[in-house]
CHARMM-style PDB file with segment names, atoms N, HN, CA, C and O in Angstrom:
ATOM      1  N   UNK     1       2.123  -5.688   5.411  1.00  0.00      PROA
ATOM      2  CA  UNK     1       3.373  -4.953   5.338  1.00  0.00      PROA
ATOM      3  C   UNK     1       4.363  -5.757   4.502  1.00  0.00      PROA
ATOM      4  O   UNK     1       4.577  -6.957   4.328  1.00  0.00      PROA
ATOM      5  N   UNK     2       4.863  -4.650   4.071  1.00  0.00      PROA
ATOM      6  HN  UNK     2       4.689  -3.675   4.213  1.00  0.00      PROA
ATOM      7  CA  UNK     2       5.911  -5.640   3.140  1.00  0.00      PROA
ATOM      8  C   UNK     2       7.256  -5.311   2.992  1.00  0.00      PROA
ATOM      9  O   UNK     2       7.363  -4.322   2.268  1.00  0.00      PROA
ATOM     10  N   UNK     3       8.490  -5.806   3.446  1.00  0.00      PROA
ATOM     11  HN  UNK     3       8.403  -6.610   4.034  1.00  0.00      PROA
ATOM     12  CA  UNK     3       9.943  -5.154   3.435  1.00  0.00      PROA
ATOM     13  C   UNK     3      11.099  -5.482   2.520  1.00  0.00      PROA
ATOM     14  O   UNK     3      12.011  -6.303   2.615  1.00  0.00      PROA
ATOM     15  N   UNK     4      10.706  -4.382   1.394  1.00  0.00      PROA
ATOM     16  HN  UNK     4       9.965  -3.715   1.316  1.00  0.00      PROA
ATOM     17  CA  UNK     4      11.536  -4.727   0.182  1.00  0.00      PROA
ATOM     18  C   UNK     4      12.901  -3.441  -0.427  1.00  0.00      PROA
ATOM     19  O   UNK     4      13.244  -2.473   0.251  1.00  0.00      PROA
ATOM     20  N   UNK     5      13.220  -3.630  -1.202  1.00  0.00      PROA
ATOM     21  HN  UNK     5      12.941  -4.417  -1.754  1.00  0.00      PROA
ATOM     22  CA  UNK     5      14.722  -2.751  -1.338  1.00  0.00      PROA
ATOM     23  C   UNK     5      13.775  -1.086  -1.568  1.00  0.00      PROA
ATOM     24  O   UNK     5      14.531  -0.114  -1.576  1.00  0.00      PROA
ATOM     25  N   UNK     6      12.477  -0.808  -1.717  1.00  0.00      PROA
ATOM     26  HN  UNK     6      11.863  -1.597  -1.710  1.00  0.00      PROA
ATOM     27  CA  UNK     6      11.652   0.620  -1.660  1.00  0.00      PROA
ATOM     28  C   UNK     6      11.464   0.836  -0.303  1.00  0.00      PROA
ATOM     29  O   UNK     6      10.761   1.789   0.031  1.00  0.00      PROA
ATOM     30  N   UNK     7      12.179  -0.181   0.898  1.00  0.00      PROA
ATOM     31  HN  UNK     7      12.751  -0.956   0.626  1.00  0.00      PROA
ATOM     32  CA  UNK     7      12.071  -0.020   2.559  1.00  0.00      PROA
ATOM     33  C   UNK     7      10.857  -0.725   3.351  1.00  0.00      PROA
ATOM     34  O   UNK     7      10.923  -1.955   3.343  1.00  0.00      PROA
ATOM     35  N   UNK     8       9.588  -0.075   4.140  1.00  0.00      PROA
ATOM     36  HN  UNK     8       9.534   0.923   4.146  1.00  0.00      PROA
ATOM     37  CA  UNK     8       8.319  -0.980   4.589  1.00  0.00      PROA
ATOM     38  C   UNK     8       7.674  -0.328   3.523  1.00  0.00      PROA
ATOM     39  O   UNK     8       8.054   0.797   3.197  1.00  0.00      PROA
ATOM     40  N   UNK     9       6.848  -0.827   3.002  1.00  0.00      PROA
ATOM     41  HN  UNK     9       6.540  -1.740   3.267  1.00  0.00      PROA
ATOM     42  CA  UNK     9       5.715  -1.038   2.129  1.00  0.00      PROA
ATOM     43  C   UNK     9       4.489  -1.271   2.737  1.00  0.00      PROA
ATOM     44  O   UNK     9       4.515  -2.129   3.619  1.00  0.00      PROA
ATOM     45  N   UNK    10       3.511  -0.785   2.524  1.00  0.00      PROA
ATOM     46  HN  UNK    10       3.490  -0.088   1.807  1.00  0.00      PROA
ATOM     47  CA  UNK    10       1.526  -1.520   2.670  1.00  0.00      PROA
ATOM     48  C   UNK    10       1.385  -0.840   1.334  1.00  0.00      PROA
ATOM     49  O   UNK    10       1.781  -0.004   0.521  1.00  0.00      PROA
ATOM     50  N   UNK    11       0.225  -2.146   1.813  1.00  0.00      PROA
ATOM     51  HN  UNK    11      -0.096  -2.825   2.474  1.00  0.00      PROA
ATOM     52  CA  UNK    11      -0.891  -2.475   0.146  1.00  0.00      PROA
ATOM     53  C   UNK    11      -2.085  -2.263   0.600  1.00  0.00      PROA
ATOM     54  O   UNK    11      -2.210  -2.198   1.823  1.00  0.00      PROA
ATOM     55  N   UNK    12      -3.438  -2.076  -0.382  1.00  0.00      PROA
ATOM     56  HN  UNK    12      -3.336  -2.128  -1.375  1.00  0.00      PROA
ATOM     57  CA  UNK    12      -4.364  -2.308  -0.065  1.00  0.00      PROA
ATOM     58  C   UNK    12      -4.675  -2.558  -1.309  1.00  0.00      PROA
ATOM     59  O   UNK    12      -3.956  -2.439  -2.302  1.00  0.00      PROA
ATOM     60  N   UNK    13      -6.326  -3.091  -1.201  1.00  0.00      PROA
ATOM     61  HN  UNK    13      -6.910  -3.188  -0.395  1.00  0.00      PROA
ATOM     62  CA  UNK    13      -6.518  -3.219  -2.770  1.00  0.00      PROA
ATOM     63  C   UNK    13      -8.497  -3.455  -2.625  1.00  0.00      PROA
ATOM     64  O   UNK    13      -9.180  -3.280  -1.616  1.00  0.00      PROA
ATOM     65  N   UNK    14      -8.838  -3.778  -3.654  1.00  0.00      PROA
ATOM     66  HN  UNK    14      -8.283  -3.920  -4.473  1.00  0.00      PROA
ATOM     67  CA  UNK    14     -10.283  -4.220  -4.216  1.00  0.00      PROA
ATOM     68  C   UNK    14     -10.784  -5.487  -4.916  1.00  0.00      PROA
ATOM     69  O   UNK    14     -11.005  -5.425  -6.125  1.00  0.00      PROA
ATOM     70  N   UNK    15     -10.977  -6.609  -4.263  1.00  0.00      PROA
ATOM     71  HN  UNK    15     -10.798  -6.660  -3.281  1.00  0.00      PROA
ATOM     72  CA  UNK    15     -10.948  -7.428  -5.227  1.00  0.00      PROA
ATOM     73  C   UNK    15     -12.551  -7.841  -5.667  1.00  0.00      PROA
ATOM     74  O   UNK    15     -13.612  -7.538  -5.122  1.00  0.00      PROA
ATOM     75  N   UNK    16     -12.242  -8.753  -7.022  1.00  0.00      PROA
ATOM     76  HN  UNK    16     -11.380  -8.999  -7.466  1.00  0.00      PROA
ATOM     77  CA  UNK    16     -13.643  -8.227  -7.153  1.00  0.00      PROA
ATOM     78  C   UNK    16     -14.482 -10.022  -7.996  1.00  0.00      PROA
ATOM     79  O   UNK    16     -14.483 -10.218  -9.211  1.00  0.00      PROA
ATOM     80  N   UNK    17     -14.832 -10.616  -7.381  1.00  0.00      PROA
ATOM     81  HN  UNK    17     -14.831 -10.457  -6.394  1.00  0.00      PROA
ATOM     82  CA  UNK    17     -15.183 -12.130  -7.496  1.00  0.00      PROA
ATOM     83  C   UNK    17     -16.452 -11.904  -8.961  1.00  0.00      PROA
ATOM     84  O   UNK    17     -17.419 -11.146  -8.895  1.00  0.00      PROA
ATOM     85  N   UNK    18     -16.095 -12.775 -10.177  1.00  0.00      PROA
ATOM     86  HN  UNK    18     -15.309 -13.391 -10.230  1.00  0.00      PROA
ATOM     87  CA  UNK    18     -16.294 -12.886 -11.108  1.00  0.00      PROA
ATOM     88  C   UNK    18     -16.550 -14.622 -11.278  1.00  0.00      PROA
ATOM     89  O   UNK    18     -15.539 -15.303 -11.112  1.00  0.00      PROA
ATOM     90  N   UNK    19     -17.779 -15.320 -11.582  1.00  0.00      PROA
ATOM     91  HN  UNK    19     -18.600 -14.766 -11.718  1.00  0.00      PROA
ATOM     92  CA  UNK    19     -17.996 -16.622 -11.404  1.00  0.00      PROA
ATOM     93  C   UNK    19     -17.019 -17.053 -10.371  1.00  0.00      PROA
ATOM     94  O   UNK    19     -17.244 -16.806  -9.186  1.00  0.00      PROA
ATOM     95  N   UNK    20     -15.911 -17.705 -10.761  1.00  0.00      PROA
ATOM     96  HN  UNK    20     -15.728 -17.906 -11.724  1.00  0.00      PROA
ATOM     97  CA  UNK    20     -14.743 -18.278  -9.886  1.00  0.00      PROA
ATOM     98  C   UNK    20     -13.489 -17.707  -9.956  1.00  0.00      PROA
ATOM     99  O   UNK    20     -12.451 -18.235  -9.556  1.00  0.00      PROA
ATOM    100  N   UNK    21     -13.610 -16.491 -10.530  1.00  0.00      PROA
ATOM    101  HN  UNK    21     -14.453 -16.062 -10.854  1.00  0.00      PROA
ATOM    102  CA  UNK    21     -12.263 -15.929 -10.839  1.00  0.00      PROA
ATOM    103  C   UNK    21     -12.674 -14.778  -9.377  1.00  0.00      PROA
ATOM    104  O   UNK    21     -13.734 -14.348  -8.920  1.00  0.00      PROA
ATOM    105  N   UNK    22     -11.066 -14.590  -8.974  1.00  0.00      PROA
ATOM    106  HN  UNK    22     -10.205 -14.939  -9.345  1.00  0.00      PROA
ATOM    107  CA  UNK    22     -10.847 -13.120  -8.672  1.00  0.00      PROA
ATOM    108  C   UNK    22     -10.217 -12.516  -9.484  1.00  0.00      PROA
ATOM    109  O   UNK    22      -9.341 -12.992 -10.206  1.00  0.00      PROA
ATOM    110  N   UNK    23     -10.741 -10.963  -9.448  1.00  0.00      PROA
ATOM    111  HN  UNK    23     -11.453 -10.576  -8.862  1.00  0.00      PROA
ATOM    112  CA  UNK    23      -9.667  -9.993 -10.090  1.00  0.00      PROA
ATOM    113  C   UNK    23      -9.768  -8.669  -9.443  1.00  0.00      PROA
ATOM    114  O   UNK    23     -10.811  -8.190  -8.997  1.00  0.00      PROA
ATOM    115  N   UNK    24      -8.281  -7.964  -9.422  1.00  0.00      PROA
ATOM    116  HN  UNK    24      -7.434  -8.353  -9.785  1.00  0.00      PROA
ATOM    117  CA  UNK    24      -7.870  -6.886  -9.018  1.00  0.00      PROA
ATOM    118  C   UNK    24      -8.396  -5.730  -9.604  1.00  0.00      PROA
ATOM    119  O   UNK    24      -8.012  -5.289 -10.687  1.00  0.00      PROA
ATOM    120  N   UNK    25      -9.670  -5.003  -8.583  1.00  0.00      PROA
ATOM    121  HN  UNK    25      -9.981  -5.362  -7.703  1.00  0.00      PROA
ATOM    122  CA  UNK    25     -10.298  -4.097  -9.533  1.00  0.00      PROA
ATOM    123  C   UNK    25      -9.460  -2.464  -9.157  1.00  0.00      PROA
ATOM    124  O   UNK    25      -9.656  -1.464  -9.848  1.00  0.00      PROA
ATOM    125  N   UNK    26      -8.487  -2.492  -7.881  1.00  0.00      PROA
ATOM    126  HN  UNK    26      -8.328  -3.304  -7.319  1.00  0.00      PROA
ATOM    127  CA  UNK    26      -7.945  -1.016  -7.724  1.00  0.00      PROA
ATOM    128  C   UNK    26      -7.000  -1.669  -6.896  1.00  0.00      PROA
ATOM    129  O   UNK    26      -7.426  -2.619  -6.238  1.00  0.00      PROA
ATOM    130  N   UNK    27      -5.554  -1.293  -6.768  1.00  0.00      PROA
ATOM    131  HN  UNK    27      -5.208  -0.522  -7.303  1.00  0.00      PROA
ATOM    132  CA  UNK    27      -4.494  -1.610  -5.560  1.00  0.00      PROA
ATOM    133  C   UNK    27      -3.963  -0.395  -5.499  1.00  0.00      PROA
ATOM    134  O   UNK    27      -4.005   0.479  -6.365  1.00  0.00      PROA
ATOM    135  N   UNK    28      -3.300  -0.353  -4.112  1.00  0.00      PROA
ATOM    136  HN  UNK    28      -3.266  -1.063  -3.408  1.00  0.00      PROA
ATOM    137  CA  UNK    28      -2.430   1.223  -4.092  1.00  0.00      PROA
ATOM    138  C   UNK    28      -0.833   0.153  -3.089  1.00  0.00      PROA
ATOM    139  O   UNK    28      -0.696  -0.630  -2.149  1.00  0.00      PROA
ATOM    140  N   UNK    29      -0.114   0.763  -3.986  1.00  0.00      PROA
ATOM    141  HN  UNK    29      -0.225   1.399  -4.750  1.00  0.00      PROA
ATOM    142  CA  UNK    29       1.243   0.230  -2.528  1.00  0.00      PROA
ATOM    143  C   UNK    29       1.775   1.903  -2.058  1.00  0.00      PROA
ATOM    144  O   UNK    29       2.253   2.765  -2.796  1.00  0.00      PROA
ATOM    145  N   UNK    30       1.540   1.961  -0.824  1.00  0.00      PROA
ATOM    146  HN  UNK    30       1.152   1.261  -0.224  1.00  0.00      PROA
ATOM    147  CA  UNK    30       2.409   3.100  -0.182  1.00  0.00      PROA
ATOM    148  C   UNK    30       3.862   2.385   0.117  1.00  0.00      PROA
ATOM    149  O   UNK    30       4.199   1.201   0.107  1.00  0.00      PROA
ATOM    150  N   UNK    31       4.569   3.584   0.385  1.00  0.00      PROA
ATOM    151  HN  UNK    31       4.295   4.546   0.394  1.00  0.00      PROA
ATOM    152  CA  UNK    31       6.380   3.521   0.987  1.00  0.00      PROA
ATOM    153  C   UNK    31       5.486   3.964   2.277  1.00  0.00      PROA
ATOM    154  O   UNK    31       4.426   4.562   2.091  1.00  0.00      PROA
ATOM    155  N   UNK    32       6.140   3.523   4.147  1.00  0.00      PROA
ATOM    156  HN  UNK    32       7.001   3.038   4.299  1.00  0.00      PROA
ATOM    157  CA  UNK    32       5.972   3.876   5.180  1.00  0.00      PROA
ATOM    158  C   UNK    32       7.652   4.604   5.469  1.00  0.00      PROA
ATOM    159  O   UNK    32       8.769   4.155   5.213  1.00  0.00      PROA
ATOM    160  N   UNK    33       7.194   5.934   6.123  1.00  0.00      PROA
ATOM    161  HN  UNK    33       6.286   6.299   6.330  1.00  0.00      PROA
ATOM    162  CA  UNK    33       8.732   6.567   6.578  1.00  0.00      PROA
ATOM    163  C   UNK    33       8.143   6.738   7.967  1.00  0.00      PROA
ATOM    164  O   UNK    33       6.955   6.707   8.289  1.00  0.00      PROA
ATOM    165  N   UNK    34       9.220   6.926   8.728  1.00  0.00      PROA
ATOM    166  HN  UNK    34      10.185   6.951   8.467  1.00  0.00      PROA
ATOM    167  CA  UNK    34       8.681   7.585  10.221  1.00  0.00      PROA
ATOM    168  C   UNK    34       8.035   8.751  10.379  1.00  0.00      PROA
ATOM    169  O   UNK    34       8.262   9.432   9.379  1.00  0.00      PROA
ATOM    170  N   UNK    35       7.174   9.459  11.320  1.00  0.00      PROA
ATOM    171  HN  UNK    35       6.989   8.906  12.132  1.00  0.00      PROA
ATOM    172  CA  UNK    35       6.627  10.925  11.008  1.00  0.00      PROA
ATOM    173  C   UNK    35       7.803  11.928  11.609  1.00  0.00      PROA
ATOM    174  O   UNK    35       7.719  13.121  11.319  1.00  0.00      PROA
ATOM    175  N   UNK    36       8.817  11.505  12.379  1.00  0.00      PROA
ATOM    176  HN  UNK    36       8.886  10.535  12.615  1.00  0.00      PROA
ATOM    177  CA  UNK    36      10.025  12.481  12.910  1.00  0.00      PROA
ATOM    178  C   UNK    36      10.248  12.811  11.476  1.00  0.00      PROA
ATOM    179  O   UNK    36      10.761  13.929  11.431  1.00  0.00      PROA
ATOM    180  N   UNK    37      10.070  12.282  10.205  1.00  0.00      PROA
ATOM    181  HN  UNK    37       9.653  11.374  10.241  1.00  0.00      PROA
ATOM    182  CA  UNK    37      11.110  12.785   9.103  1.00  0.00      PROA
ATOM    183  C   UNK    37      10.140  13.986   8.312  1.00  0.00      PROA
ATOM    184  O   UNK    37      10.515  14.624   7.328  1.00  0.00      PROA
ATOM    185  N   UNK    38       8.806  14.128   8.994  1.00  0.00      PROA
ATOM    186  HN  UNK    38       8.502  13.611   9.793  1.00  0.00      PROA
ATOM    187  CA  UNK    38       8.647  15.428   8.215  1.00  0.00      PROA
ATOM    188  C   UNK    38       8.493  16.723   9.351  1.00  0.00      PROA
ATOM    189  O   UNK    38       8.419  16.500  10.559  1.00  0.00      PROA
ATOM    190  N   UNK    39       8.466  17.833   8.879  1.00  0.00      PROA
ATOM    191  HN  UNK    39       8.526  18.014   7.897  1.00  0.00      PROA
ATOM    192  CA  UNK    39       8.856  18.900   9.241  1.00  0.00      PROA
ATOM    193  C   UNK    39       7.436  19.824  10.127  1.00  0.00      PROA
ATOM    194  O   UNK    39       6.607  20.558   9.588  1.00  0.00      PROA
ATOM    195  N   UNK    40       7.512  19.576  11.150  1.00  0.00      PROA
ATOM    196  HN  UNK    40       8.185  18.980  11.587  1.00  0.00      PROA
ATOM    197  CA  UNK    40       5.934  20.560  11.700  1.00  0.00      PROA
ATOM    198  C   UNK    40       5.574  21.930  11.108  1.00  0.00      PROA
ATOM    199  O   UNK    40       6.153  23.008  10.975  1.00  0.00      PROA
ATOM    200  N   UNK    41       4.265  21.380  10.786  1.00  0.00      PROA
ATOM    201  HN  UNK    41       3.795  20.504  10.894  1.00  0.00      PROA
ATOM    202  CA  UNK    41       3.755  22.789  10.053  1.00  0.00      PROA
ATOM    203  C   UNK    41       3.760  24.158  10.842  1.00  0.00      PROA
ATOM    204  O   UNK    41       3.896  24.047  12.061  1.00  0.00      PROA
ATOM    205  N   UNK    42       3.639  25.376  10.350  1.00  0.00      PROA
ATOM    206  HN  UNK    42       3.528  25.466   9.360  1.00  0.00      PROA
ATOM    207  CA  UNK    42       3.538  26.639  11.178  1.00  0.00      PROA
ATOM    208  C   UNK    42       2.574  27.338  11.340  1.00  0.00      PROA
ATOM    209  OT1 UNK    42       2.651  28.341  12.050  1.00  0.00      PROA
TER     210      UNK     42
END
């Protein structure tokens, strides 16, 4: 989790080991809101 001026944040990602290197083969960062803020479906 991460709490920056876009509010809570998560990450996830793919990393992907190359001899001795890592590298970032896919990341996603979501924004987290509460679920009261969306609207129940009908």
């Amino acid at each position: 989790m991460l709490n920056s001026q876009i509010k809570i944040c998560g990450g996830s990602g793919v990393l992907v080991k190359t001899g001795k290197e890592w590298k970032i083969k896919h990341y996603v960062l979501s924004m987290a809101f509460p679920n009261d803020t969306i609207p129940e479906s009908k």
